[in-house]
N, C-alpha and C positions, 0 to 999 in steps of 0.2 A: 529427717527428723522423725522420732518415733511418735510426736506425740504424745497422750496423757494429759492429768494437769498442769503441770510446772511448764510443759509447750504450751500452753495458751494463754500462759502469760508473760510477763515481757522480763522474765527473771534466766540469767545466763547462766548453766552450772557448769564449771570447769571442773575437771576430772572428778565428776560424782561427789563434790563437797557436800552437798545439799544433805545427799541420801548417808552420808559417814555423819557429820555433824545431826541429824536429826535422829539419827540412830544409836548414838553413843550417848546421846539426851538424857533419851528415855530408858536406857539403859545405866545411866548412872543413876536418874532417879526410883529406877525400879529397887536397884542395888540397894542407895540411901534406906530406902523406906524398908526396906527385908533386914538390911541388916543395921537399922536403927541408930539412935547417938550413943556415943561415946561411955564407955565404965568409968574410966577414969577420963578424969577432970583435971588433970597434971597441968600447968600453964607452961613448963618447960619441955615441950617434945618439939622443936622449931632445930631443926640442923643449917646451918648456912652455907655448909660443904655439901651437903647433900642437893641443897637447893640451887647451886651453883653447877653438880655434876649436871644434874637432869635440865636445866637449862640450857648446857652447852648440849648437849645428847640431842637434843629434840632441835635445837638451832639448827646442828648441822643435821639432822635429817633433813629440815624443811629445803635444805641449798639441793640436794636430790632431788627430791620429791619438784620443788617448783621448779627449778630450770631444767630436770628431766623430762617435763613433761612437754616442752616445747618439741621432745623428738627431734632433735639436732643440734650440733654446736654452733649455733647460727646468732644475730643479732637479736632477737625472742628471746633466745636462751640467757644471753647476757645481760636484757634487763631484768629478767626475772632474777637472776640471780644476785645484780645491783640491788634491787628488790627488798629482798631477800634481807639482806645484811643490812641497806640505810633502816628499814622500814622497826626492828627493836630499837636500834642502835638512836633513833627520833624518839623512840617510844618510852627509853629508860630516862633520857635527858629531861623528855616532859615532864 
């Protein structure tokens, strides 16, 4: 263990979540704030094909990303990847 803050406390990071998510943050909110609201006020810019491609897109990245990172085809792998798929699939039903 390297140590630092986040090692003394009782907070687990798997695969560098912590430092992507706290990073992409404050970089979206840097972005917002530069590059301010909206000209147009259109209430019709909402795609449902669009928002169904980039949902399947990023689903199946996440089936990589988490059951690769167990580094092997092993029983790890396979819940994360069970995971993976219940874990929207509860979340859309809710």
């Amino acid at each position: 263990m390297a140590g630092g803050f986040l090692g003394s406390l009782p907070a687990l990071d798997f695969a560098g979540g912590s430092v992507i998510h706290i990073s992409s943050g404050f970089s979206g909110l840097a972005a917002a704030l530069i590059i301010g609201e909206r000209l147009d006020k259109n209430e019709n810019i909402h795609s449902a094909f669009m928002s169904i491609i980039g949902t399947s897109l990023i689903w199946f990245g996440w089936f990589g990303f988490n059951a690769g990172s167990a580094g092997a085809a092993n029983g790890i792998a396979s819940i994360a990847f069970i995971n993976t798929h219940l874990t929207p699939c509860i979340s859309m039903l809710t």
